[in-house]
N, C-alpha and C positions, 0 to 999 in steps of 0.2 A: 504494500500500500504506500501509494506516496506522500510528500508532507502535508499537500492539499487536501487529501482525501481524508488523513487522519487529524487534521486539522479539524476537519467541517465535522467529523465525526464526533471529538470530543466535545466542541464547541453544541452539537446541537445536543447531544446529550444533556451536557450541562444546561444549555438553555432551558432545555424541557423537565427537568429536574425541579431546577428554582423557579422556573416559571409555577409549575404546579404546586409549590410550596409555596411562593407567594400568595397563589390565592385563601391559603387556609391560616396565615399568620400575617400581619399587617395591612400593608398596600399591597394589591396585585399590580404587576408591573405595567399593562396597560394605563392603571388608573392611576400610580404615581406618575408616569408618563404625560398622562392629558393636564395633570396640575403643572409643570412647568411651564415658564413664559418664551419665547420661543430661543432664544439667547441660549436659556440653560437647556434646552432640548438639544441643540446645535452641540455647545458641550458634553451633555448623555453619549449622543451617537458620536461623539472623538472619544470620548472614554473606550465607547463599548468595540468601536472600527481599528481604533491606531492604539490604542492601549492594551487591545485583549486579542480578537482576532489576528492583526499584524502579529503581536509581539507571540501567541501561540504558535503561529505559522515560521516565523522564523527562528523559535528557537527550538523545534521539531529538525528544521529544515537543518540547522545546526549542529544538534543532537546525532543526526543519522552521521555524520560524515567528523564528527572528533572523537578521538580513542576512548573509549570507556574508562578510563581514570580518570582522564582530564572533564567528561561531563560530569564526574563523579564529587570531584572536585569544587569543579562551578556549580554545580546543584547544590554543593552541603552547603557549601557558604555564603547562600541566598538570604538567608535568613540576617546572618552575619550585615552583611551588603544594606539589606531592607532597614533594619537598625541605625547602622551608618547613617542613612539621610535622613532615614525622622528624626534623627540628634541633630544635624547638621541645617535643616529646612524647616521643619515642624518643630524644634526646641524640645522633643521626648524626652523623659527624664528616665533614664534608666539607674534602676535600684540594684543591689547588690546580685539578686537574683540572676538579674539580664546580665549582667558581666557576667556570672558563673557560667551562665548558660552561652555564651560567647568562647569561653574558656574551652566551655568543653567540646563543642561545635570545632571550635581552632585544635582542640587535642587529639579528637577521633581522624580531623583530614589530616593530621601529620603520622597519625597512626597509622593510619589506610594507605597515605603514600609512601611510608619507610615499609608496610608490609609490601608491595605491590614492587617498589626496585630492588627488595628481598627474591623474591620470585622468578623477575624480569630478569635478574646479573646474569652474565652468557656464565658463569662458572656454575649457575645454576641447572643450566643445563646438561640434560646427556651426552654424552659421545662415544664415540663409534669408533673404536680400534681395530686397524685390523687393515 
């Protein structure tokens, strides 16, 4: 399947998900939709177009084609990253908690990468005498 394909797939799934959950907890997304002024609608669909589906699609599209440590890598540390700018943009106050948990997020990928060029080293491999 390709990235577009698996794109539109997660993407509608999710849509239809939260769409139907919408309707049975707060606003359903039609109807918080028709309450905005047309400015913040215009915003909605850049959320929902350049924010979600682009950024789904290319980073699927990215995904297929870097080596699985390195997504492994860029995936753990999302979290890490997401942090980063609510401190830096939004003023987030991060409590002792959120640094531990930074900590450990920073512990496990150096874990994961010292186990993996464990693995990787050519003297790890077999060879063939003879």
């Amino acid at each position: 399947m390709d990235s577009l394909h698996l794109t539109t797939v997660q993407l509608a799934t999710c849509a239809a998900i939260f769409s139907a959950a919408s309707l049975s907890y707060g606003d359903s997304i039609p109807h918080f939709f028709a309450t905005l002024n047309p400015g913040r609608r215009m915003l909605f669909l850049y959320l929902v177009l350049a924010c979600t589906v682009f950024a789904f699609l290319v980073q699927t599209w990215a995904v297929r084609r870097t080596p699985p440590s390195r997504v492994s890598l860029l995936l753990g540390i999302e979290p890490i990253w997401a942090a980063i700018v609510g401190i830096a943009i939004a003023h987030d106050n991060v409590g002792l908690v959120g640094y531990c948990g930074i900590a450990l997020i920073l512990a496990g990928t150096a874990s994961g990468r010292s186990s993996s060029k464990i693995t990787a080293s050519p003297s790890a491999q077999p060879t063939i005498n003879g």
